[in-house]
N, C-alpha and C positions, 0 to 999 in steps of 0.2 A: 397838103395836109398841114396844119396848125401842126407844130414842134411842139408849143406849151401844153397840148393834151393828148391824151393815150386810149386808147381803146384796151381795156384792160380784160374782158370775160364780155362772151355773147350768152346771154341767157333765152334759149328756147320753150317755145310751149310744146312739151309733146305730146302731145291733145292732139293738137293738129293733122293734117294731111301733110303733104310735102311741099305743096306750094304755100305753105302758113294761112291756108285761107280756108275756114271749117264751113262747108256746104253741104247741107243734109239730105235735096232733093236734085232732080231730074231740072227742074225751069230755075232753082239757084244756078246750079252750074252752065245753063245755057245763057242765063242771063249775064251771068258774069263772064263767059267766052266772049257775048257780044259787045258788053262793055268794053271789054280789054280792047278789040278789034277796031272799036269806032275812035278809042282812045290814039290806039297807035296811027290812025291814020289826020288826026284832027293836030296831036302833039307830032310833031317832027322831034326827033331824038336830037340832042347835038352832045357832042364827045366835049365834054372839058375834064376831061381827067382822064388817065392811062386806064381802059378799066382790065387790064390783065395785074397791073399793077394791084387795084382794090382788091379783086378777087384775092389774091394770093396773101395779101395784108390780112386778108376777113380769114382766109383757111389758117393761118398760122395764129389766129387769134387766139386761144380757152373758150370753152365753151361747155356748155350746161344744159342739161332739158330737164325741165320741170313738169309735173303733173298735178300743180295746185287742185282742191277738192272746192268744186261748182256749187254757189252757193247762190241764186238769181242772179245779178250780171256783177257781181263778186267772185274776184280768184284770193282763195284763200290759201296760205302758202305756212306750213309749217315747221316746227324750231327748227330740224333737221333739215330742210331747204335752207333757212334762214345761215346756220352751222355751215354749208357748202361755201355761201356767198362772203363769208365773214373773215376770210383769209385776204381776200382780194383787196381788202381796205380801198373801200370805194368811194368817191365823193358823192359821186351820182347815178341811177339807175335811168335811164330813157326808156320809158317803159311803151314801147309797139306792138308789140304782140296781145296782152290781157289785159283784161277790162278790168273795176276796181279793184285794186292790191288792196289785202289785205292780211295780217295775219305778221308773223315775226320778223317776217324779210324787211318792214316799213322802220327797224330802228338795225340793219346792217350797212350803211349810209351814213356820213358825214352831213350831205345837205340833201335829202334826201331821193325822193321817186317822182 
């Protein structure tokens, strides 16, 4: 791990399922078991990093779930979200989880999402 940077707060979408991954039918979720399966046999995994290590870095992290309000493939995210994030004085948001941010959380950021 870089020393110069910090993982300060995991923000969740909790919309979600538990695998982070929102699948609404029967042949999504088949398709995407198949995927995963052709995946893991095409990528060979290789180990460069401790990962009981990571795990435990990510459990001890902060963490947040949000329920931004769906707006076509906008996450709109308001004050009181925005309020939770704003202590954390964050430089930057790496945003994985939801599709366009929107809404007050986009000026709790130094350089922004």
């Amino acid at each position: 791990m870089d020393s110069s940077l910090e993982l300060c707060l995991l923000i969740h979408d909790g919309r979600k399922n538990s695998n982070g991954i929102n699948t609404k039918n029967t042949i999504s979720k088949s398709l995407l078991k198949l995927q995963l399966q052709l995946e893991s046999k095409i990528y060979k995994s290789s180990f460069i990093a401790n990962k009981q290590e990571i795990i435990d870095y990510l459990k001890a992290t902060p963490s947040i779930s949000f329920h931004p309000t769906k707006k076509g493939h906008q996450d709109i995210f308001s004050k009181e979200d925005a309020d939770k994030i704003t202590p954390y004085d964050l430089d930057i948001i790496l945003n994985l989880e939801f599709d366009s941010i929107q809404g007050e959380i986009l000026k709790t950021t130094k350089h922004g999402i």
